[in-house]
N, C-alpha and C positions, 0 to 999 in steps of 0.2 A: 196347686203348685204356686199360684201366685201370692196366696196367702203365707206363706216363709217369707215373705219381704215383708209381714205385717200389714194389719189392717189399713193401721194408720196412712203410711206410704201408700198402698193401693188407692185406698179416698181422693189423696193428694194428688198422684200422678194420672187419678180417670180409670184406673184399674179396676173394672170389675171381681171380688174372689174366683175362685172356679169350685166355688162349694155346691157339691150335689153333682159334677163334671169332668168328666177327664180329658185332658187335651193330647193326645194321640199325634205322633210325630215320626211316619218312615222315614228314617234317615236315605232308604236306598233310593225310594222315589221322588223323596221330597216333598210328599202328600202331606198335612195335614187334615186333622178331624176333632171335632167334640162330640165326645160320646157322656150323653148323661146316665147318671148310675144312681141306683135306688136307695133311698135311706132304710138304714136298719134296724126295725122298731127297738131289740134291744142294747142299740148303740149310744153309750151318754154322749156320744162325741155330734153324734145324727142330728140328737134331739135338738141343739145348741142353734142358737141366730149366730152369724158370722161375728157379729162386732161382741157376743160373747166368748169368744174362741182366745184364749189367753195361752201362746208360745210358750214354754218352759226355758228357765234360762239356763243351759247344760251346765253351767257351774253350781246349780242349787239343786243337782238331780240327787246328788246321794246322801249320805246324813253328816258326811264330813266330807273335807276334802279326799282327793285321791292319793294313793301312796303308791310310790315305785320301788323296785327291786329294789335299794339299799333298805327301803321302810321295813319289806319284807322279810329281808334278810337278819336286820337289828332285831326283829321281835322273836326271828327264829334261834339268835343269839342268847337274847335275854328269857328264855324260852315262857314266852306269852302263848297261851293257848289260843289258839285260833282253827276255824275248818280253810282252808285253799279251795273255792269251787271255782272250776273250769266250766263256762258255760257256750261254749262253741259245741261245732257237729263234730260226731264220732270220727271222723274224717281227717278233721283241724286236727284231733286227739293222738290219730295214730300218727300223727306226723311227727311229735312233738308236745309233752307237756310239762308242769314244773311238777317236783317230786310232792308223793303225797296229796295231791289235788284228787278233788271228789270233782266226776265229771256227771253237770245235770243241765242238760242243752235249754238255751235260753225258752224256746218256743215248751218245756216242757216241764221249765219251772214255773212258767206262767200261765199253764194249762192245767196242769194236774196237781191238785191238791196235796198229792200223796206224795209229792216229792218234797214237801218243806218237812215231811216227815224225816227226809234224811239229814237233818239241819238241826243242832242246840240253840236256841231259841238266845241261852246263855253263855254261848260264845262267839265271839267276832267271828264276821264271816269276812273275807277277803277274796273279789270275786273279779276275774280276769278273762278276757276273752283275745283276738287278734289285736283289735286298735282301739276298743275302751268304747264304742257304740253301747255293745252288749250286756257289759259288764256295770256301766252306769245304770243301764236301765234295767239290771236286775238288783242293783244295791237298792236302789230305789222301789222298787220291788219287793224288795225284800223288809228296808226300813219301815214301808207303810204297813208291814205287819207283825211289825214290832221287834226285830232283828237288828241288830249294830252289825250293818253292816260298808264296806267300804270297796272302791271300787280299784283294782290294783293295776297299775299300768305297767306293762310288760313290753321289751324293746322287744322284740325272736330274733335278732343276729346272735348268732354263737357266741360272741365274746360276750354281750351283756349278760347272758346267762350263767358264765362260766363263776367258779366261785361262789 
């Protein structure tokens, strides 16, 4: 955790990383703990020294910038072919989603090969989840395997949707 403030800062301010460790905190007792936890031989993340460990800047995660419902809506205007994937749980889905959207849960684009099967390789994908966490990180996902893809940010109040 302390490593999200950056190497650098930790150095500076005496901060130990907690790489390799987890810091453990009941809120109800007030206990804390450090529990250390095992590396994963097949993890690139594992294998790394700390001061190799390079933050991602959330603005460079996807291949373009992000686009919001008006983006959305002009391209469905100008009628640009595009797929709509929805990447939340079946749950998110039934509550609510935009028309036409292919739904392929984030944990399940990124696990199973067989789902970029449901994907044209040669058209934008525009990919949306609750607040843009998910959806970043599957355009990203997506672009390192050679898809144009973009990450679409969605307000869910009734009225942004409406139209």
């Amino acid at each position: 955790c302390k490593l999200a403030l950056g190497l650098d800062h930790c150095q500076k301010v005496g901060l130990e990383p907690m790489i390799g460790r987890l810091w453990y905190a009941d809120a109800r007792s007030m206990e804390t703990r450090i529990v250390g936890i095992s590396k994963k031989t097949d993890c690139p993340v594992c294998s790394l020294r700390a001061d190799q460990i390079v933050l991602a800047d959330p603005e460079t995660l996807a291949c373009a910038t992000s686009l919001n419902l008006a983006d959305w809506r002009q391209r469905l205007a100008d009628g640009q072919p595009f797929t709509l994937l929805d990447v939340r749980q079946p749950t998110e889905w039934a509550i609510g989603h935009l028309p036409d959207a292919l739904l392929i849960p984030l944990g399940e684009l990124m696990s199973d090969e067989a789902q970029l099967e449901k994907l044209d390789p040669s058209i934008e994908v525009l990919v949306y989840c609750q607040h843009g966490m998910r959806s970043r990180t599957a355009a990203q996902f997506l672009c390192d395997r050679g898809f144009n893809a973009l990450s679409l940010r969605v307000d869910w109040n009734a009225e942004s949707l409406a139209g």
